[in-house]
N, C-alpha and C positions, 0 to 999 in steps of 0.2 A: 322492653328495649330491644331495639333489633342490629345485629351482629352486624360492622361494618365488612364488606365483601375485601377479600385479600386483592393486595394490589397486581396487575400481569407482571411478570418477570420479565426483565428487560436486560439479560444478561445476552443475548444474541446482537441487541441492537447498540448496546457497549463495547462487545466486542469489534463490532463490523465498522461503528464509528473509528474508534481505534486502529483499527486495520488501515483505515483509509486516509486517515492524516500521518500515521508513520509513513505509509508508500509515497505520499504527497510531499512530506518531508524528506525522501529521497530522492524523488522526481525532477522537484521543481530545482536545486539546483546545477543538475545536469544540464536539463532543459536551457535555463540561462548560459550555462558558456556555451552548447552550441549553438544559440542566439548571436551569441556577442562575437563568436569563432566565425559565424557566416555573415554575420553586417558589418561589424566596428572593426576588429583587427585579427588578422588568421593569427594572430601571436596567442590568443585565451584558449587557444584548442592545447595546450599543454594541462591547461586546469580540471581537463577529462580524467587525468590522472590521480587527481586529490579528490574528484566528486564519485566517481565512480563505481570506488572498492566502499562510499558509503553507501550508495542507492542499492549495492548489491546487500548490506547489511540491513538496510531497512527495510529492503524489498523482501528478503526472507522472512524478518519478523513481521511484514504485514501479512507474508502469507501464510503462515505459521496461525496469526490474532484472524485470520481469515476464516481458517478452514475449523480454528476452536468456534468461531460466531456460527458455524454452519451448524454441527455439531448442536450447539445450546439451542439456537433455530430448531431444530427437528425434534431435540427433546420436549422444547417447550411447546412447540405446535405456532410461535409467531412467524415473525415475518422474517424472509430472504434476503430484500432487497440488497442492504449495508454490508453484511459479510460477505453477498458476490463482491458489490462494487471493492470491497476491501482486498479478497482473493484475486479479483482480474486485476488490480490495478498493483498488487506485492509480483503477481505474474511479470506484466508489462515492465515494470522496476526492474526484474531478472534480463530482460531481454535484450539491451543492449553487453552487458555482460556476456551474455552468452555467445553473442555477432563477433564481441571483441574477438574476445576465448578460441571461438570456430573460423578467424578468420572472413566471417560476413559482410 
């Protein structure tokens, strides 16, 4: 009888999945009012103020679930791809924050 081979650890591409719908989930609805701010009525750019302190929460913890995907990536020897796209995009989620913050 011959020993079934252990399965690869997928603990980098969990992560980096992860990463990447929380930051999406901060993202996207910022992204929407200032959609709606710059076509439909300048009156939804008030709504920057309720999306914002969340994209800044989620953009953390993406990049936070980003930089552990890197981490388990390097221990494990797999793949990158998911925990960058995870880390650059918890990054990008920080950014407008930051613009606020600094006045940009």
């Amino acid at each position: 009888m011959t020993q079934i081979p252990p399965l690869p650890r997928r603990r980098s591409f969990g992560c980096g999945v992860a990463a990447t719908v929380v930051a999406l989930v901060g993202i996207v609805p910022t992204a929407i009012v200032f959609v709606l701010a710059a076509t439909a009525d300048p009156n939804y750019g008030w709504l920057v103020f309720l999306t914002l302190p969340l994209e800044v929460l989620f953009g953390g913890i993406a990049l936070v679930l980003g930089v552990i995907g890197l981490a388990f990536a390097r221990a494990d020897g797999g793949g990158y791809a998911w925990p960058v796209v995870g880390a650059v995009l918890g990054v990008v989620a920080l950014l407008p924050a930051a613009a606020f913050l600094w006045g940009g």
